[in-house]
C-alpha positions in Angstrom: -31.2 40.5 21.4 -32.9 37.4 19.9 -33.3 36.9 16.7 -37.5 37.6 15.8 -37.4 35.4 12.4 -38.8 31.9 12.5 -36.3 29.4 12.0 -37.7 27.9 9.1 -37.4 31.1 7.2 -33.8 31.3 8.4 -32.7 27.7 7.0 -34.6 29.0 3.9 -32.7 32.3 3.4 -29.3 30.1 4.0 -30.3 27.6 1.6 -30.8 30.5 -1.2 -27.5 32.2 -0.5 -25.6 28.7 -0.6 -27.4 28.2 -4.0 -27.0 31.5 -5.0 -23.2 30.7 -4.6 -23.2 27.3 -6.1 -25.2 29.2 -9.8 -23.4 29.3 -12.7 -22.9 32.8 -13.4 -24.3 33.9 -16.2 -23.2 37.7 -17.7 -21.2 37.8 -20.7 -17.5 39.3 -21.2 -16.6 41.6 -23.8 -19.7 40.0 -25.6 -18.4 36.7 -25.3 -21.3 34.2 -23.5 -20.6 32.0 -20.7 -19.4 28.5 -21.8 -21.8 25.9 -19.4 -20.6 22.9 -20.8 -18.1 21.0 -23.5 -20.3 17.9 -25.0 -19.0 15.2 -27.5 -20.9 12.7 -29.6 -19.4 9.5 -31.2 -16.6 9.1 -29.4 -16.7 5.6 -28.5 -13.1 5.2 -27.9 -11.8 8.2 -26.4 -13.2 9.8 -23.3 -14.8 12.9 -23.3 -12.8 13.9 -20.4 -9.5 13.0 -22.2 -10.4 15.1 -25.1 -11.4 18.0 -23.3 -8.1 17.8 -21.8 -6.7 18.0 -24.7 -8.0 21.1 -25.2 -7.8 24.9 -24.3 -11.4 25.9 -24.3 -12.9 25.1 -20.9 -16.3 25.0 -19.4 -17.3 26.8 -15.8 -16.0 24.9 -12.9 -16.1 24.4 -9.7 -19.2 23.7 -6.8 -19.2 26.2 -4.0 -17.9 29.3 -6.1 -18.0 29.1 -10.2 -15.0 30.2 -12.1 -16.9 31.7 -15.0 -15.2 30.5 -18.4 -16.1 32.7 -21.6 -17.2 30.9 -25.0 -14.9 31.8 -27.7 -15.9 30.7 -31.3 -12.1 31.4 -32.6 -10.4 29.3 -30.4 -12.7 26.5 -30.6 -11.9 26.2 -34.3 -8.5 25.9 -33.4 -9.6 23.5 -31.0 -11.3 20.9 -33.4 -7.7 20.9 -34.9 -6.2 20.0 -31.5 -9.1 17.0 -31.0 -8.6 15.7 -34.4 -4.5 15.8 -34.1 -5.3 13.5 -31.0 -6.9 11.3 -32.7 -4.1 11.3 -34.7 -2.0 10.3 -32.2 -4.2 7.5 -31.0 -4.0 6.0 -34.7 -7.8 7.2 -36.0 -6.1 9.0 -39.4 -10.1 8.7 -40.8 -11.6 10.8 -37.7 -13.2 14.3 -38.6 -15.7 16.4 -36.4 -19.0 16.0 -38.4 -21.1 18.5 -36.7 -20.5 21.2 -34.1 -24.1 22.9 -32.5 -24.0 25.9 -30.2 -27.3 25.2 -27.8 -27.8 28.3 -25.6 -30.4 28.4 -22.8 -32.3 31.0 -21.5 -29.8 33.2 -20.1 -27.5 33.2 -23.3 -25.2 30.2 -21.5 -23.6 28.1 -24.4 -23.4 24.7 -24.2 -21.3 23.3 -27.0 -21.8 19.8 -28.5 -19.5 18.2 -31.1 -20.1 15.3 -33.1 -17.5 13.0 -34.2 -17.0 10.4 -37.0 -13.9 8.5 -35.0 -13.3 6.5 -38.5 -11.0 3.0 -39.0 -8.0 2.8 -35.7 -4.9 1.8 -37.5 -3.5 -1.6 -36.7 0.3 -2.3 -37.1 0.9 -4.4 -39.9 4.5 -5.4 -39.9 7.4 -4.2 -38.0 11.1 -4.5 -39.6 14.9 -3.3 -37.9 17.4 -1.8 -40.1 21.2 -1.6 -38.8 21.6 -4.6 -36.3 25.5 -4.8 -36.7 26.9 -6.8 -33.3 23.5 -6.9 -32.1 22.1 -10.8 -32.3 19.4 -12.7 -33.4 18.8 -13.8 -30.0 19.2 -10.3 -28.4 17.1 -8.4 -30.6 14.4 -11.3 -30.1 14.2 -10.6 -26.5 14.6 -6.7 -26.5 11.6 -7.0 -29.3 9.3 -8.8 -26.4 9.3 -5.9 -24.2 8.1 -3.3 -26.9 4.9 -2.4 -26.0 3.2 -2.8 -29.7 3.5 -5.7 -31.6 2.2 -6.9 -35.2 -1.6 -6.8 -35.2 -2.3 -4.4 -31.9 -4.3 -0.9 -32.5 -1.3 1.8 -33.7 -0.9 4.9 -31.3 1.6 7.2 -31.5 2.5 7.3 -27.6 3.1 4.1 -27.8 5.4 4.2 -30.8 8.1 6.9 -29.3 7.9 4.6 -26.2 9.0 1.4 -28.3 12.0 3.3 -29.6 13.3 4.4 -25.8 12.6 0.4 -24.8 15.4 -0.3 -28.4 17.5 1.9 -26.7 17.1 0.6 -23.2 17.5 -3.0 -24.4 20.4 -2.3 -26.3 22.3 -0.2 -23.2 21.3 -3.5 -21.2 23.2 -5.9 -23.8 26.5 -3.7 -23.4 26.0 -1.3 -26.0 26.2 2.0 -23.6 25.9 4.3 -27.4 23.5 3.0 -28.6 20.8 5.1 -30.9 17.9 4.2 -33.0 15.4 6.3 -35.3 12.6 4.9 -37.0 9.9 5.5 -40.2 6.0 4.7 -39.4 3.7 4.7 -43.1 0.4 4.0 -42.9 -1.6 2.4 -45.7 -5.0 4.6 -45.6 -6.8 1.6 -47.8 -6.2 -1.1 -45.0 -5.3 1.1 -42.1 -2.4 -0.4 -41.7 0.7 0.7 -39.8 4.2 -0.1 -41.2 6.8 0.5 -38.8 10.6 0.8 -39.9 13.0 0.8 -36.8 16.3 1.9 -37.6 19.1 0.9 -34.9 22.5 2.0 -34.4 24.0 -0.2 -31.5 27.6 0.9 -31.5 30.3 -0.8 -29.7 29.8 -3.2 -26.6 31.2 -1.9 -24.0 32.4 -3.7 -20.6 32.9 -2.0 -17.2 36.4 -0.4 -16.2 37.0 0.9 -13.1 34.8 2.1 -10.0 36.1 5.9 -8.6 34.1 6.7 -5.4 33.7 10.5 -4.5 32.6 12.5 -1.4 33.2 9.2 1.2 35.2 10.8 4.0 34.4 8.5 7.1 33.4 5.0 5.1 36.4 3.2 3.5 36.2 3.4 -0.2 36.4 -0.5 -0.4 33.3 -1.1 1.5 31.8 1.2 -1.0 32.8 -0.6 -4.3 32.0 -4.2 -2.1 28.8 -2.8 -1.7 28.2 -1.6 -5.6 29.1 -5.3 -7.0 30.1 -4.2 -10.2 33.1 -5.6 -11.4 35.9 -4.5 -13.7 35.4 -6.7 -16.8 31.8 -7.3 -16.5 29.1 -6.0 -19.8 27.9 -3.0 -19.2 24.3 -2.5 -18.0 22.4 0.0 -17.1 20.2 -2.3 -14.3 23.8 -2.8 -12.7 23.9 0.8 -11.7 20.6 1.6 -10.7 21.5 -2.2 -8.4 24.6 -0.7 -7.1 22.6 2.5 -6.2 19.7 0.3 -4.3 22.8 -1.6 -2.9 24.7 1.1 -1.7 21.9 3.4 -0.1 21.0 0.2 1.9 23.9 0.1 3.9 22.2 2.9 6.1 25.5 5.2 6.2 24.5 7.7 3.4 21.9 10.7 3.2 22.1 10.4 -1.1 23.6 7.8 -3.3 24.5 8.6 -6.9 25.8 6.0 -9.5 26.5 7.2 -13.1 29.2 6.3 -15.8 32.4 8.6 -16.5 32.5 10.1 -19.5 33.1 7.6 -22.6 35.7 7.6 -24.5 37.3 5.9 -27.8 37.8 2.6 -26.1 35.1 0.7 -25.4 35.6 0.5 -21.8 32.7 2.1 -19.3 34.2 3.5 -15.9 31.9 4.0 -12.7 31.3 7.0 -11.0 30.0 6.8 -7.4 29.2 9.9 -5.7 28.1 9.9 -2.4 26.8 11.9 0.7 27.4 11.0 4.3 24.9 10.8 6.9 25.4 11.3 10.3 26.9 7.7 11.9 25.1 8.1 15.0 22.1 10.1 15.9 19.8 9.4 18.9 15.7 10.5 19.0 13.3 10.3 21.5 9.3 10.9 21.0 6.7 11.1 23.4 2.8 10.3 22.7 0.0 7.7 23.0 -2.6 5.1 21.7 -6.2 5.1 22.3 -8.3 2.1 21.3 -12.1 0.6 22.5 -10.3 -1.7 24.0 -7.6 -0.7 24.7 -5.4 2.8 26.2 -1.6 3.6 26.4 -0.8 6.8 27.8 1.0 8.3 27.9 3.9 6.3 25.5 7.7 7.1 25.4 10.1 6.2 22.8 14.3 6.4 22.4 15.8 5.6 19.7 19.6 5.2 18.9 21.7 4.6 15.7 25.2 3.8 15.0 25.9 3.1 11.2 29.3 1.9 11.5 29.8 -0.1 14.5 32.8 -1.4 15.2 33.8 -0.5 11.5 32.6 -2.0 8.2 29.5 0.0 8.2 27.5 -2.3 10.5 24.5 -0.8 11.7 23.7 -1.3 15.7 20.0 0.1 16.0 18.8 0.2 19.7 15.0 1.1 20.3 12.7 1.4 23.7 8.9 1.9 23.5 7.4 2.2 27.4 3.9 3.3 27.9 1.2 2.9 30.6 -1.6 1.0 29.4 -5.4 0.4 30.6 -7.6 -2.1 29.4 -10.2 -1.6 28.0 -9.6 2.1 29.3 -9.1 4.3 32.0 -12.8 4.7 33.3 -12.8 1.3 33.9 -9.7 -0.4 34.2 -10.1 -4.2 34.8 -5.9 -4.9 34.0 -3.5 -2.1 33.8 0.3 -1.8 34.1 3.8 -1.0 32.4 3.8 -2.3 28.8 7.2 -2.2 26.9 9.2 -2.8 24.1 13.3 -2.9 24.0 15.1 -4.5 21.3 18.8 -4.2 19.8 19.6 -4.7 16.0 22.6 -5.4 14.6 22.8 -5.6 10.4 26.5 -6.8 8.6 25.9 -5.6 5.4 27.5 -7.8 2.3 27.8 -11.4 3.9 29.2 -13.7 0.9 27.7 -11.3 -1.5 26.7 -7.7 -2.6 22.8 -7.2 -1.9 23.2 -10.1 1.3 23.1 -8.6 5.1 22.8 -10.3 7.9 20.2 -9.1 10.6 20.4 -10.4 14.3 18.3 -9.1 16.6 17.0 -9.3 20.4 14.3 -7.8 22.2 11.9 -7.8 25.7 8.7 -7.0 26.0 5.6 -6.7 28.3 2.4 -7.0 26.8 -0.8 -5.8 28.2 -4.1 -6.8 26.1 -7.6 -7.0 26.2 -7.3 -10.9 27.2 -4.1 -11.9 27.8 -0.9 -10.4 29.7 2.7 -11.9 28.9 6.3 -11.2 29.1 8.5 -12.0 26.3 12.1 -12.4 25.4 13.2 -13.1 21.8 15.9 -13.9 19.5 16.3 -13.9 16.2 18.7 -13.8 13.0 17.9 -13.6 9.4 19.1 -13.5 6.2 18.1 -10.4 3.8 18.9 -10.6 -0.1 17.4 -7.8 -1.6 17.3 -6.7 -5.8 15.4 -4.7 -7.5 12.0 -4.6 -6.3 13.0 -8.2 -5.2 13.5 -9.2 -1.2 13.4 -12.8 0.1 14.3 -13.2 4.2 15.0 -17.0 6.0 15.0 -16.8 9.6 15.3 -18.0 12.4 13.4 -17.3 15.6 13.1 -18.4 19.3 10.7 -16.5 22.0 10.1 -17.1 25.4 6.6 -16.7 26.8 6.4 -16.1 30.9 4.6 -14.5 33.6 1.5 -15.3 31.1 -1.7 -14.4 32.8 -5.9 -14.3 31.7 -6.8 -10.6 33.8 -10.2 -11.9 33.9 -10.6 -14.3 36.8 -13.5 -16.0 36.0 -12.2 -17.2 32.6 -9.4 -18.2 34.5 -11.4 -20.5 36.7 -13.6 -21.7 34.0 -10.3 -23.0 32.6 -9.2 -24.7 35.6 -12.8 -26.4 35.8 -11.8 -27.9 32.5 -14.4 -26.3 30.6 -14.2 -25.9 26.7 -11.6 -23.2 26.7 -9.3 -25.7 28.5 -7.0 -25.8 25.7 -6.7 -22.0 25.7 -2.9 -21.4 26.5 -2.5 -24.4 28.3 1.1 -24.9 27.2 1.7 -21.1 28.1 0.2 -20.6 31.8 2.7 -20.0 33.2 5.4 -20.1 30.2 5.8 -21.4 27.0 8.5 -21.8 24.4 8.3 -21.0 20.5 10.8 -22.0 18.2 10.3 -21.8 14.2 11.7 -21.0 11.0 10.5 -18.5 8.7 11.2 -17.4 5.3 9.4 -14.1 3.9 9.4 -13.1 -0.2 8.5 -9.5 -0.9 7.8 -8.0 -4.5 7.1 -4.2 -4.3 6.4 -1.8 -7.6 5.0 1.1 -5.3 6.1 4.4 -6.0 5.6 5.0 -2.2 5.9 3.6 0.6 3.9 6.4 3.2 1.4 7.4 0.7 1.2 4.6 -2.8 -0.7 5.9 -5.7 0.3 3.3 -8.6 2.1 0.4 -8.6 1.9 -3.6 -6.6 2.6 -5.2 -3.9 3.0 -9.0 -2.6 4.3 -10.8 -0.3 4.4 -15.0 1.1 5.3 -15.6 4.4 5.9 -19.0 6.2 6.5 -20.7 9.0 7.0 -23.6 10.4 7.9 -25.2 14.5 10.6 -26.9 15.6 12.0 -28.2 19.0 12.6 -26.8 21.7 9.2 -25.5 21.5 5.5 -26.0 22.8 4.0 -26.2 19.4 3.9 -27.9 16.8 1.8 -26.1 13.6 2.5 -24.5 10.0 1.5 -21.0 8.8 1.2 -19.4 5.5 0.4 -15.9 4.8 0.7 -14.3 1.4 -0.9 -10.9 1.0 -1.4 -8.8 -2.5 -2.2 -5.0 -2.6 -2.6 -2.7 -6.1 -2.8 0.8 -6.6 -4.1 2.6 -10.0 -4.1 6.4 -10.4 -7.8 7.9 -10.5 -6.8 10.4 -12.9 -5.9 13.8 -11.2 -8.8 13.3 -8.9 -7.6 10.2 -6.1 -6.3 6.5 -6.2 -8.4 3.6 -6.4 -6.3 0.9 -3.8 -7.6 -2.7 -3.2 -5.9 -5.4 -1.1 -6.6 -9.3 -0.6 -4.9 -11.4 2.6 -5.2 -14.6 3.3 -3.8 -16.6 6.6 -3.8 -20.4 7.9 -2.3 -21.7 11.2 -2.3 -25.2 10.1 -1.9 -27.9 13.4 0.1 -30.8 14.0 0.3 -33.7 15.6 -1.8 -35.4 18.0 -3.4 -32.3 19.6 -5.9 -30.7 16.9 -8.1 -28.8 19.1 -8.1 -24.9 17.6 -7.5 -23.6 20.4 -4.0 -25.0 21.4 -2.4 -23.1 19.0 0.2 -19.6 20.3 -2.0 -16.7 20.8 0.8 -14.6 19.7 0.5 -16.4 16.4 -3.1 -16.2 15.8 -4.7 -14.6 13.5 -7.0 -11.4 15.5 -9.4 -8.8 13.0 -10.1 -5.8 13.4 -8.8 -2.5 14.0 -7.4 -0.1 11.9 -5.5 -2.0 9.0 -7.7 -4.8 9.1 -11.5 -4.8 9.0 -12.1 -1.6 10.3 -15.7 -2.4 11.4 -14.2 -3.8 14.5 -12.2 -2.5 17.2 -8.7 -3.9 17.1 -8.8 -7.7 17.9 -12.7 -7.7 17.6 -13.2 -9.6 15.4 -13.2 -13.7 15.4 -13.7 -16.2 17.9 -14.2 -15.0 21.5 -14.5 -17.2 25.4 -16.9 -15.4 27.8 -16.3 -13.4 30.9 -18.3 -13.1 34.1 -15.9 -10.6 35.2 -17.4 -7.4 37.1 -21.0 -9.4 37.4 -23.1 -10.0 40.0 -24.7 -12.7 38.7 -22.2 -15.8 38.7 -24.4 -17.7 36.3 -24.1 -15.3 33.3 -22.1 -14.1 30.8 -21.5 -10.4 31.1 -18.4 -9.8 28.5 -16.6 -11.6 26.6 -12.6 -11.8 25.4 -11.1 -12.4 21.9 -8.9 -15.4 21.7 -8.5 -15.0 17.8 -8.3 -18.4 15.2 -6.6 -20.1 13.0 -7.6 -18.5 9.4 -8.2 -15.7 8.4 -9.1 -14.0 5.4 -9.6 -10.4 3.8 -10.8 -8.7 0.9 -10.6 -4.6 1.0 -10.7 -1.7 -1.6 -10.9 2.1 -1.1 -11.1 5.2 -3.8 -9.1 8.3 -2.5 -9.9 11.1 -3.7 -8.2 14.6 -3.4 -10.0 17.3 -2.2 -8.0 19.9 -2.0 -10.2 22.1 -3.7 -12.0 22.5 -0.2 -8.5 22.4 1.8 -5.4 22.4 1.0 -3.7 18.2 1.6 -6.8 16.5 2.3 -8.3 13.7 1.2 -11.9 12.1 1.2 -12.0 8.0 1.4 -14.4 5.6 0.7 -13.9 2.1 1.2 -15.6 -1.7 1.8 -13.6 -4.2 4.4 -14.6 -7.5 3.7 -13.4 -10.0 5.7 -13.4 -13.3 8.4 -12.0 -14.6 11.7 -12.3 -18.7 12.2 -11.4 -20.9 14.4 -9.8 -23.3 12.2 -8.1 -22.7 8.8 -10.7 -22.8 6.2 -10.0 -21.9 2.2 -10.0 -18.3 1.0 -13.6 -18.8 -1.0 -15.3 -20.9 1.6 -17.3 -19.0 4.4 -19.2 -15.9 4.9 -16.8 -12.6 4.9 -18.3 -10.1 7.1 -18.6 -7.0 4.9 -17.6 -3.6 6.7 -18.1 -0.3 4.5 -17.2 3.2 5.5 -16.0 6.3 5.0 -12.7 8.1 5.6 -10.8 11.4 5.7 -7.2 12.6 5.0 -5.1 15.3 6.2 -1.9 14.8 4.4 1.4 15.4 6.2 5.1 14.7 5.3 5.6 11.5 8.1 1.9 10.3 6.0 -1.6 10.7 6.0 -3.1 11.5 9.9 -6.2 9.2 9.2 -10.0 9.1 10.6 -11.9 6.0 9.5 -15.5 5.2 10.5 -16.9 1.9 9.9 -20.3 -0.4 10.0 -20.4 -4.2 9.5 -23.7 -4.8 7.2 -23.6 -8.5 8.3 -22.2 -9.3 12.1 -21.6 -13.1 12.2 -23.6 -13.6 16.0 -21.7 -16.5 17.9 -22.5 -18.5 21.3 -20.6 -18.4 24.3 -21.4 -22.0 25.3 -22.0 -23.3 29.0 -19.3 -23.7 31.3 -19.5 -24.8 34.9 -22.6 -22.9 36.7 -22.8 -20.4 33.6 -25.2 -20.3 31.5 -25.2 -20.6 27.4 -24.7 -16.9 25.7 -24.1 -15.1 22.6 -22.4 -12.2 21.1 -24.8 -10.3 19.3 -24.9 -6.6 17.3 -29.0 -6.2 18.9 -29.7 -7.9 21.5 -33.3 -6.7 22.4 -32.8 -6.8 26.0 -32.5 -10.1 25.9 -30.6 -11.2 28.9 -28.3 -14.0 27.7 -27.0 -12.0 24.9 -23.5 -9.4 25.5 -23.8 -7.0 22.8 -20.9 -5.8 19.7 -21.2 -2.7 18.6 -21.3 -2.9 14.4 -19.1 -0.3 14.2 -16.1 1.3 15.0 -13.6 4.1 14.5 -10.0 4.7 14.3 -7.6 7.5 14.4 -3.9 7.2 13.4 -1.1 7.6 11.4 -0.8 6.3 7.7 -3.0 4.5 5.4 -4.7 1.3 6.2 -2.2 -0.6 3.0 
C-alpha cells in the first residue's frame, strides 16, 4: 500500500524528529535544572576547555542524543576551589573567581558564566642545588640544560616535578644508578617570583658488572651479550639498557626483550639482567588479495612469505618473499597491456658486523613490472650497511639492477619514438635493456610513537644517490622528507608532511628525459597527492592508441620528471562517538611534478583538498580518500610526425584537440597516507 502523504510533508516530519532528538532536554532532577553550558570570562591564558576539564561539574553533551547533566550549586563551589588550585599549579598565586552569574533561559536551563581575575604568572627567579658531592661542575652544567624551566620562564608546577625526574635521570646517566633529589619552591608574592631550591643526593657512581641472560633456549647466550654491547667495566647508564634492548629485539629471533639491572648491592658495581622470550625461528605465511587502481588492476595477487631467524647459526635472518598477481592496464574492461607481474626476492641480514647496533643486509630479487606506460623485467642486487641507535638509523648501499625485455604497450608512442620525435630520448638507453649502478646512503630520525597509526612525535629522513659504471646513466638524486604529528587533544591528530626530490643530470646528455624511469619522480596516488590517480600526476607523451584518427592524440602516458615537490597536512579526528574505531579526515595535498629539477619554493604546487574516512583495525587504518585538485596545471602534447599538437586538460569543452584529466580521484587501502 503506498504511502498517501506528500513527500514534502514527510522530509518535514523527519526533519522534526531528528531535531527533536538533537534538543537539549530540558526537565529538572530532584529539583536540580539542567546545566546547558559552563562559560568563563578572563581567562586569557588558560583555555576554557582545560578548565572545564579540570572540573567535575559538566554541561549536556552530545549531538544526535543529549546526555542531560544536572546543575548543582554545591559542587560548583567546590569547583571554583578546583579552578583556582589550577591556576595554582600553572603559577597564577593572585587568581580568584570575581563573579559567578547563573543565566537561565526560558525553560529553567542554567547556563553558568564565571569571571576570573587570572592575576600576576610567577616567573622563576633563581634556581640553586644543594648536595652535589661526586657530581661535577661540568656534569651538573649539562644535566641543568635539559630541565625544562630555567631562570626567567613563567613558573608551573607541572613543569617543576618534571625538572626533578630530569635531576634524577641525568644523574642515573652520569653513573650514579641511586641517585635521589627533593627540592623547596618559595614564592615572593611582592615580585612574583619563584625561588627554586633543588636538593640532590647522587650517591655512589656505579660501573657495569656482569651481563646474566635468562629464558634463551635456542640462541647462544653469547650472541645475546654481543648483541647488548654493554661491557663489564663501563659507567652505568640508563640509555645503555634501553640501547641494548633496541639492539637485542633487532636481531629478529625474540617475541619480547627485557633489559633491567640486578638488584644493587653495597659495592658499587651494577649487574645486567637480560630476560628474553623466543620467537618461533622459522615460520612461513601466505596471503591472497588484490589492487585496484584508475589505471591500473592486479587481481587477483598472491603472496608467500618465509623466515628463518637463525640461518646457518649466529642468528642470521634469511627472509624469502614472492608477490605474483595478474595485472590489467588501465583495467579489465579495456585492457590495452596485461600479463603476469611479480615480485621474488631473498634477504639475508648478519646482525653485529664489527659492532653492536651494525648488520649487514644483502639482498636479491626479480621482478616483472606491468604499468600504465611502460613494461620491464628486472633483476637486482644489492648490499648495505645498517647502524641503528636510538631513534637514529643511517644505511650506505650499494646497488646494481638490470633493466630488459623493456617495452612502451602503446604502439603508436613506440613509433613516434622511432620517427625521432621529441620523446626520442624517452628510455632510449633502456629499449631493449639497460644497466643501473649507484650508491646510496639513507639517514633516518624517527620520534613516532607508531609506526601503523602516529599520533605525536617526528619524522625525517635524506636519501642520496649517486651513478657509477657499469651503468647507462649518469645523474644525482636527493630526497629528504619531514613528517610531524601533534595530539588534537582527545578529539584526533593534526599530521603534516613536506618532500622534496631532484634527479639532477650529468654529463653531456641533459635532455630530461634521458634519465631511468624507475628513478623518476611520478605523483599521485594514494600517499602522494591524492588528487591524482597513481602516477597521474607530472609530465605526460601522447598516445594515439585505440584511435581511428591517426592524426590525433586520443590518450596520453605518464613518463614522470625530474623534481618533485610536496606539501601535505591532515586533521584526524575520532569519531567514535558515531562508531566504534573510526575516524573522519580532512586534508590539503599540495604538490608538483616537473620535468627538470627545480627548487622547493619555485613553481606552482597544484593544491588537492579532500576528505577522508577511518575504520581502525589492528594491521592499521583501512582507508577511503576522495580528492579534487582546485588548480590542474593543463599541459601540451606537442606535434609528432602526422599528429597533431594536443593538451591535457581537466574541461575540455568538446574541444577536439584536448584529452581530458579527471580533477579528482579516489583511493582505498591499507594505512595512512604518512
Amino acid at each position: 500500500m503506498r504511502s498517501s502523504l506528500d513527500p514534502n510533508l514527510r522530509a518535514a516530519i523527519v526533519l522534526c524528529a531528528i531535531l527533536a532528538g538533537c534538543a537539549t532536554p530540558s526537565t529538572p532532577f530532584e529539583g536540580r535544572p539542567v546545566l546547558v553550558a559552563i562559560d568563563f570570562a578572563g581567562n586569557h591564558s588558560i583555555k576554557s576547555g582545560e578548565l572545564r576539564d579540570h572540573i567535575a561539574s559538566q554541561p549536556t553533551s552530545g549531538f544526535f542524543s543529549k546526555t542531560a547533566r544536572y546543575y548543582d550549586p554545591d559542587l560548583f563551589e567546590i569547583d571554583k576551589k578546583r579552578i583556582i588550585r589550577w591556576y595554582n599549579e600553572k603559577g597564577f598565586y593572585e587568581a580568584k573567581i570575581t563573579d559567578m552569574r547563573e543565566e537561565r533561559d526560558d525553560k529553567g536551563r542554567v547556563r553558568l558564566v564565571t569571571t576570573i581575575d587570572e592575576g600576576r604568572r610567577a616567573r622563576v627567579g633563581a634556581i640553586d642545588y644543594q648536595g652535589q658531592g661526586p657530581l661535577t661542575n661540568d656534569e651538573l652544567h649539562d644535566i641543568d640544560d635539559q630541565l625544562p624551566m630555567h631562570k626567567g620562564d613563567s613558573f608551573d608546577e607541572d613543569d617543576y616535578e618534571k625538572s626533578k625526574d630530569v635531576l634524577v635521570r641525568g644523574m642515573k646517566e652520569h653513573g650514579f644508578a641511586e641517585a635521589r633529589d627533593s627540592g623547596v619552591v618559595e614564592v615572593n608574592t611582592h615580585d612574583a617570583s619563584a625561588h627554586i631550591t633543588y636538593k640532590l643526593e647522587p650517591g655512589q657512581r656505579y660501573r657495569f658488572g656482569r651481563v646474566l641472560v635468562y629464558g634463551a633456549r635456542g640462541v647462544p647466550v653469547k650472541e645475546i651479550i654481543q648483541a647488548a654491547g654493554i661491557d663489564q667495566g663501563d659507567i652505568f647508564k640508563p640509555s645503555a639498557l634501553e640501547l641494548a634492548q633496541q639492539r637485542i629485539y633487532n636481531l629478529g629471533a625474540f617475541a619480547a626483550v627485557r633489559v633491567s639491572l640486578e638488584p644493587l648491592g653495597e659495592t658499587p658495581i651494577a649487574a645486567v639482567r637480560i630476560n628474553v622470550r623466543e620467537a618461533p625461528f622459522q615460520t612461513t605465511r601466505f596471503g591472497i588479495g588484490g589492487q585496484v587502481e584508475e589505471s591500473r588492476w592486479e587481481v587477483p595477487r598472491l603472496r608467500a612469505e618465509y623466515t628463518n631467524r637463525n640461518f646457518l647459526g649466529g642468528l642470521r635472518r634469511l627472509e624469502l618473499a614472492s608477490t605474483i598477481g595478474y595485472a590489467f592496464v588501465p583495467n579489465i574492461a579495456q585492457s590495452t597491456s596485461n600479463g603476469i607481474a611479480t615480485l621474488t626476492s631473498a634477504q639475508l641480514t648478519v646482525p653485529t658486523v664489527f659492532f653492536p647496533g651494525l648488520d649487514f643486509v644483502s639482498r636479491a630479487e626479480f621482478a616483472r613490472e606491468i604499468n600504465f606506460g611502460f613494461d620491464y623485467d628486472e633483476v637486482a642486487a644489492r648490499g648495505s650497511l645498517v647502524y641503528r641507535r636510538g631513534r637514529h638509523s643511517i644505511a650506505p648501499a650499494i646497488n646494481f639492477v638490470r633493466y630488459f625485455k623493456v617495452d612502451l604497450p602503446s604502439a603508436d608512442l613506440q613509433t613516434l619514438i622511432n620517427k625521432g620525435g621529441p620523446n626520442l630520448a624517452l628510455l632510449k638507453n633502456c629499449i631493449p635493456s639497460c644497466n643501473l649502478t649507484y650508491p646510496e646512503i639513507r639517514y633516518t630520525y624517527d620520534s613516532r610513537d607508531n609506526v601503523l597509526e602516529p599520533t605525536v612525535g617526528f619524522f625525517a629522513t635524506l636519501d642520496l644517490q649517486q651513478t657509477l659504471k657499469p651503468g647507462s646513466f649518469t645523474y644525482f638524486r636527493v630526497e629528504p622528507e619531514i613528517r610531524g604529528y601533534m595530539p588534537l587533544g582527545k578529539y584526533g591528530v593534526l599530521a603534516a608532511r613536506a618532500q622534496y626530490g631532484a634527479l639532477i643530470l650529468e654529463g653531456s646528455d641533459q635532455n630530461p628525459l634521458a634519465s631511468p624511469f624507475t628513478q623518476r619522480f611520478f605523483g599521485g596516488g594514494q600517499s602522494f597527492q591524492r588528487g591524482y590517480a597513481p602516477l597521474q600526476q607530472g609530465p605526460k607523451v601522447g598516445s594515439t592508441s585505440g584511435t581511428s584518427i591517426p592524426q590525433q592524440y586520443t590518450g596520453y602516458i605518464p613518463i614522470g620528471g625530474n623534481g618533485s615537490a610536496l606539501i601535505a597536512a591532515e586533521a584526524r579526528f575520532y569519531t567514535d562517538f558515531i562508531l566504534k574505531h573510526t575516524a573522519f579526515v580532512v586534508f590539503t595535498d599540495a604538490s608538483r611534478i616537473t620535468p627538470k629539477p627545480a627548487l622547493p619554493w619555485q613553481g606552482v604546487l597544484e593544491v588537492a583538498p579532500g576528505i577522508g574516512l577511518r575504520y581502525l583495525t589492528p594491521f592499521g587504518p583501512i582507508r577511503v580518500d576522495v580528492g579534487y585538485v582546485l588548480n590542474p596545471q593543463e599541459q601540451i602534447l606537442p606535434a609528432a610526425g602526422n599528429v597533431q599538437q594536443t593538451r591535457v586538460a581537466s574541461a575540455c569543452n568538446q574541444d577536439p584537440a584536448c584529452t581530458r584529466q579527471a580533477p579528482w580521484a579516489y583511493h582505498i587501502t591499507l594505512g595512512e597516507a604518512f
